[in-house]
N, C-alpha and C positions, 0 to 999 in steps of 0.2 A: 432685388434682395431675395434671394434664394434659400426657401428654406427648406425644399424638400430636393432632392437628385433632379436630375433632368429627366423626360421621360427615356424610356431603355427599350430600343425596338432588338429584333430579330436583327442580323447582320446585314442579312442579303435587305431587309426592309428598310433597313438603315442607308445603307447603299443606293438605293432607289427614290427616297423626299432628298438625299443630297445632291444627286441628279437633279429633279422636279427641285429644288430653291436655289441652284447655282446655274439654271438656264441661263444660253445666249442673252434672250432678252430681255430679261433680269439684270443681268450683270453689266451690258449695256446702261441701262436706264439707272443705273443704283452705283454701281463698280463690286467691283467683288466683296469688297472687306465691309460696306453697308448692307449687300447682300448674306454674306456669311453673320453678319451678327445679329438680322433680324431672324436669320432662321435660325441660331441658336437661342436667344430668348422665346422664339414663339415653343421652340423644346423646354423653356424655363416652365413657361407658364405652362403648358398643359398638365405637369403633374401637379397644380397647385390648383386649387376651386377657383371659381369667378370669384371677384373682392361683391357679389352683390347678390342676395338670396332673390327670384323674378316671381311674384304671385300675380298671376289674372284673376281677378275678380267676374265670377259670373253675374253680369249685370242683367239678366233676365230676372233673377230672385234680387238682388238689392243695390243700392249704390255704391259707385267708388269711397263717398265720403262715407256712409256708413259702416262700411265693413274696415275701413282706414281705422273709426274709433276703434272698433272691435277689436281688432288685429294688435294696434297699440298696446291696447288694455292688458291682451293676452302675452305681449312680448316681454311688457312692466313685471307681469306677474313670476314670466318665467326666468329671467336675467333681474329678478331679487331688487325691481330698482332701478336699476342699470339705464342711464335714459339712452335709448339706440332711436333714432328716428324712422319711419318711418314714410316714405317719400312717393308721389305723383307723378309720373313721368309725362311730361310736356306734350309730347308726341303721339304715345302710347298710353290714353286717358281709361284703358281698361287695368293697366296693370298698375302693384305697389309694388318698391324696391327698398329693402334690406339691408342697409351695409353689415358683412362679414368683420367681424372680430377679432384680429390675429394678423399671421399666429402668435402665441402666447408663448413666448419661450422661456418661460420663468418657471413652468410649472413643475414640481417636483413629482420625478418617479418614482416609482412603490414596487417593493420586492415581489407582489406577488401580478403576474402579468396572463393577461389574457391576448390568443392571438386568434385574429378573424381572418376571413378569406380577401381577400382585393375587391370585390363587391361592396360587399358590407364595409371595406373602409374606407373608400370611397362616400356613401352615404353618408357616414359617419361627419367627415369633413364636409360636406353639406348643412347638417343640423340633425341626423339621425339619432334614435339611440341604437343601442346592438340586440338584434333578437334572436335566439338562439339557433336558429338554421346557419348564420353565420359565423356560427363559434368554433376554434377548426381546434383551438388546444387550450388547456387554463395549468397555471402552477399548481402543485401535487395537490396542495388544500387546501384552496380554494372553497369558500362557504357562504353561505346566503349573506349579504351587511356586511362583506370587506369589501375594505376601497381598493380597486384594481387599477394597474395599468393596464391599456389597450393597443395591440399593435398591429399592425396591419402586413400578412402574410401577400408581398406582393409579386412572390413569383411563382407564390402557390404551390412551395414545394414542402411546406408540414402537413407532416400527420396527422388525421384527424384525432383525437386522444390523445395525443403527445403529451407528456408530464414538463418536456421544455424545447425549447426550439431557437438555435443558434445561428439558425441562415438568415437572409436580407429581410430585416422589419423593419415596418417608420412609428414611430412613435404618433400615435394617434390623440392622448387625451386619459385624463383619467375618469373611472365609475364605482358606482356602487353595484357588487352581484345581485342578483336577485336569486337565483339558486348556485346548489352548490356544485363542483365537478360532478358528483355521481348524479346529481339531478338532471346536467347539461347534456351527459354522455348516457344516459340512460337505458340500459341494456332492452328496455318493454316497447322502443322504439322513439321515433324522434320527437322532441318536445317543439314547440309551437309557442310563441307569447315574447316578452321581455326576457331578453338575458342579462342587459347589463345598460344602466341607467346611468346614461354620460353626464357628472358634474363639473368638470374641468377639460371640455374639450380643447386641443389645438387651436380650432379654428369656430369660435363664435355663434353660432349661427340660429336662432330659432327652430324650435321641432313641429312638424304640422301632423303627427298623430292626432286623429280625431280633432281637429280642429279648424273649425266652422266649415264641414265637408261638405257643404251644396252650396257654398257661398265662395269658395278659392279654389283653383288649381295652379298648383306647381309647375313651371313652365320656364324654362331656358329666355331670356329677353330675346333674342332670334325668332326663336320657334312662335311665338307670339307676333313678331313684326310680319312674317311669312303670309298670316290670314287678310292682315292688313292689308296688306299687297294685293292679295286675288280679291279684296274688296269685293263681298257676294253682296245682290242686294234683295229684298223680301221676294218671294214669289218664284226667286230664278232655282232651276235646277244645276247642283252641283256634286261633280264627283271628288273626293278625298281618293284616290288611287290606293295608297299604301298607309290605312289610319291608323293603326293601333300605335298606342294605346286609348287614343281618343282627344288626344289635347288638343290637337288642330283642328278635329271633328268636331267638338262641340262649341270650339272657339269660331266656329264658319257659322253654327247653327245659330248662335248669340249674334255676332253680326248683324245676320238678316231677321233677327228678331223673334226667330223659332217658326219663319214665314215662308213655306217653299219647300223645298227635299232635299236633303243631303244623303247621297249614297255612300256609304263608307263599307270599301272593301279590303282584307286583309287575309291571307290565305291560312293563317294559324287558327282553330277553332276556338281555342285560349283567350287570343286576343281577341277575336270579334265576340267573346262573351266578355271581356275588361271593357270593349268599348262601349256594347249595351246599358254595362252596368254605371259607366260613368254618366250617359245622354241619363241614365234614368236619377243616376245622384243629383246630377242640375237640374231635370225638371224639361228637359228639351228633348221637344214631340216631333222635331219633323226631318230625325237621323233614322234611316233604316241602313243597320250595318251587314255585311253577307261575309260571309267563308266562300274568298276567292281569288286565286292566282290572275292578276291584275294583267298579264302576258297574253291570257288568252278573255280577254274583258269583251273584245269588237263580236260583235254574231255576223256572222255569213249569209245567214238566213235570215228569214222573215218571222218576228216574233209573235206568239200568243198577243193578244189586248190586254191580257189581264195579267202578265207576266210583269214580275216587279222588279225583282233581280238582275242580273248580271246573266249572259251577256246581253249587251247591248248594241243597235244599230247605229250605224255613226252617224255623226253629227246629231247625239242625244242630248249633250252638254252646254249650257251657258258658260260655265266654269269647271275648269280641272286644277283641282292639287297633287302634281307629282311629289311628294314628298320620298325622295326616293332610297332604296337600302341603298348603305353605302358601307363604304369603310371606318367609318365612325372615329375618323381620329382628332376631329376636332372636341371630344366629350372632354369635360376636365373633373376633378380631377383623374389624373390615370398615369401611373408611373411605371409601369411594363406593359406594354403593347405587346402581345402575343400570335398575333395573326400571322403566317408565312407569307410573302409575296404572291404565294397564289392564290391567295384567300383577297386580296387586297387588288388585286388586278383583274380578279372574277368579277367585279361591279360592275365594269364599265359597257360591256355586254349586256347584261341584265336592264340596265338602264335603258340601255337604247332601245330594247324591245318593248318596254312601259312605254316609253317617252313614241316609239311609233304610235303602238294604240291610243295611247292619249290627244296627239293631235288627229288621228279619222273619227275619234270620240266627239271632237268639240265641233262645235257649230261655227259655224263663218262669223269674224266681227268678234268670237268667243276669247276668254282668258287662258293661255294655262300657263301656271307657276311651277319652276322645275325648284328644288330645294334640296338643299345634304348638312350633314353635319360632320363634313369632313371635311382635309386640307388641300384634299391633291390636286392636281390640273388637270388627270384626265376623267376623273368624274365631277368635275365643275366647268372649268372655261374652256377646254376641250371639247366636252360635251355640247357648248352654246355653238362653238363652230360647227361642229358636224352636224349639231341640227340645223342652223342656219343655211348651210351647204346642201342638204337633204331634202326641208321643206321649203321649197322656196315661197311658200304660201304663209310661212311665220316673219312673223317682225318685230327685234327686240324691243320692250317698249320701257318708257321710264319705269322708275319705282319710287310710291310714295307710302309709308314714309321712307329714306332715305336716311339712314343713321349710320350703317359701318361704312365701312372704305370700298371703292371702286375695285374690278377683278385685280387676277394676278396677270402680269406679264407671261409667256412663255408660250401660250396658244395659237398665235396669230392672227388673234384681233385687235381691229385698231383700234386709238387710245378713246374715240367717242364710243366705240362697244365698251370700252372696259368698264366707263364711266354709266354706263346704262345697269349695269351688274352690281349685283351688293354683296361684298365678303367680310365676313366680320373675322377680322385676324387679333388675337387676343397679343400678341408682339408689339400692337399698334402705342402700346401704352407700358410705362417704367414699371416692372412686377414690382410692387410694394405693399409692406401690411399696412395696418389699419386699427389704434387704440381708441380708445374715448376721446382723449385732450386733441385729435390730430380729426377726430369725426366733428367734435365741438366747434374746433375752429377752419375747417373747410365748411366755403359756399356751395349754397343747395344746386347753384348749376354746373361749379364743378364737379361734385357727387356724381350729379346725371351725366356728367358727359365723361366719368371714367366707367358708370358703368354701360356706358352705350361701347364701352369698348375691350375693360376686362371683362369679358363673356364668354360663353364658350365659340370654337371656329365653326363656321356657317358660312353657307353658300346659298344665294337668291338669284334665279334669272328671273323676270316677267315677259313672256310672249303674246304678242296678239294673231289671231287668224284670218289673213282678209281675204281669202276666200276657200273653194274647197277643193283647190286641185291639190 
């Protein structure tokens, strides 16, 4: 049940995943017209949000069950009422799950409309509200306390001050302003704060401004199952390759109980000050994060004693987290994909030069977890072959927990490798909304197992290292 456009790539990009989901051995194992329809739904779903907002609970400062009341309390107060549950995942005993609301197709538009950038609308369909960096145009009079339409500028071709704007928007939701256009667009330079205070969103969902910030982080269900996997234990030394923003860094540091060292490096300066700031919002002592192009991580040389940082000599590692850049087109939601095929093909290089130093990084008997949050085959199960093929010192190994679907077909592996891989394909499941009377009367394990599967796309290998040739 479709309620937003499919997402909308670049031509030539478009040309290229319909290569990649219409492969040989795809269409073998599927036939064509099962293959052609799951890769058009998995295009349904991506411009739509997960049906399910993912919070990990940092269990270092409090318990699941506690911060559950919390959480509750705070969702009562903000949905007026509204009783939405809030739910435990079986599997995944650090996180709570959300059902999404919507979408709401009842809601009535309002003449005077505000348009945001494809960022911000995004967020928005999440449970954000709009804060004025992403306000790209408002109707001519616009004033502090009118209720506005919100729409979502998704090919990002308005004018920033535009008085109105006729090209492709999706209807987002309605709000109250907090200031007025000349406040928004303000000639003394750009404003900062709330712009626009969503009461009638599209799509449902809980806001976590300021809310219980050293006790929750916001986290994709994937991105959470990821740490589980590399399962770090007190004491061992672990590298995060590519951390920012820090979710999967402080989610490794909580694991081991804030016992051991976690090195997290990211080459953005930006980001490895986000990541600092988040280890210190949790309260977790034993992340030391560096300003570092993860490519050139291995030393050559023979280091200082006291040298703490990056580079490192190999086989420094108990564990490694490849969490690696990709193409990002498993994010949802996202209804223009703008990247050129060259942009989108540049990964898969990249990767392999991480994924080398990653395993001269790790110690014999060591973990390392390769990860993306994208669709394609050749920065996923591609990638598992050529390394497979490469190091013949690595060995795919199970994954637990074990919640999306086995790889994709097309790479070359056989069906016991595919089944060793975990891909979480948001297609796997019938896009459907989600009211009160239809949340009321669904059971709590079918909840959980739509959202172990409307999620966002993600990709998991687990490697082990047995020895160090």
């Amino acid at each position: 049940m479709s309620f937003f456009p499919k997402i909308a790539f670049q031509y030539e990009v478009e040309e290229y995943l319909t290569k990649v989901f219409r492969n040989n051995e795809l269409i073998t194992a599927l036939g064509a017209q099962e293959a052609e329809n799951k890769y058009q739904s998995l295009l349904s779903h991506l411009s739509h949000p997960p049906a399910f907002t993912t919070v990990r609970v940092n269990t270092h400062l409090a318990s699941v069950k506690h911060v559950k009341k919390l959480l509750f309390e705070e969702i009562q107060k903000q949905f007026k009422g509204l009783h939405v549950p809030v739910l435990e995942h079986p599997k995944l005993q650090d996180i709570l799950l959300i059902p999404v609301i919507g979408p709401r197709r009842d809601l009535k538009k309002h003449a005077s409309e505000v348009i945001v950038g494809a960022q911000c609308g995004y967020a928005v369909l999440r449970g954000a509200h709009v804060y004025v960096p992403g306000i790209v145009s408002t109707s001519r009079f616009v004033k502090a306390g009118d209720v506005v339409s919100v729409y979502s500028d998704i090919e990002g071709k308005c004018k920033r001050g535009a008085k109105e704007f006729d090209g492709v928007k999706v209807f987002l939701g309605n709000g109250i302003s907090e200031l007025s256009r000349s406040e928004i667009f303000s000639s003394s330079g750009p404003l900062k704060g709330l712009g626009i205070r969503m009461i009638e969103p599209v799509y449902l969902s809980p806001s976590f401004d300021n809310v219980l910030p050293s006790h929750l982080f916001l986290q994709n269900l994937p991105s959470v199952v990821v740490s589980h996997i590399l399962d770090p234990q007190p004491g061992e030394k672990i590298l995060d390759m590519c951390a920012a923003p820090g979710g999967k860094t402080t989610h490794l540091a909580t694991l081991m109980h804030d016992q051991g060292e976690v090195i997290a490096m990211d080459k953005t300066a930006n980001k490895v000050k986000k990541i600092k700031q988040n280890a210190e919002l949790l309260q977790l002592n034993c992340i030391k994060a560096f300003c570092y192009d993860g490519t050139k991580a291995l030393s050559v040389e023979k280091r200082e004693d006291k040298q703490e940082g990056p580079p490192f000599l190999p086989e420094s590692f108990d564990r490694i987290l490849l969490d690696a850049p990709c193409s990002g087109m498993g994010q949802r939601p996202n209804m223009a994909y703008s990247s050129t095929l060259k942009e989108v093909t540049s990964y898969q290089p990249l990767q392999r030069k991480l994924f080398t130093v990653a395993v001269k990084l790790l110690k014999p008997g060591g973990v390392l977890v390769y990860s993306t949050c994208t669709i394609t085959l050749s920065e996923n199960e591609e990638q598992v072959a050529w390394a497979l093929k490469t190091f013949p010192c690595l060995q795919l190994h199970p994954q637990e927990p074990h919640i999306g679907g086995e790889g994709m077909k097309g790479a070359g592996l056989s069906l016991d490798q595919l089944k060793l891989l975990q891909r979480f394909d948001p297609s796997a499941v019938t896009l459907q909304g989600m009211d009160i009377n239809s949340l009321q009367d669904s059971r709590e394990d079918d909840l959980i197992s739509l959202a172990n599967k409307d999620c966002i796309g993600f990709f998991i290998a687990k490697f082990i290292k047995l020895n160090s040739k």
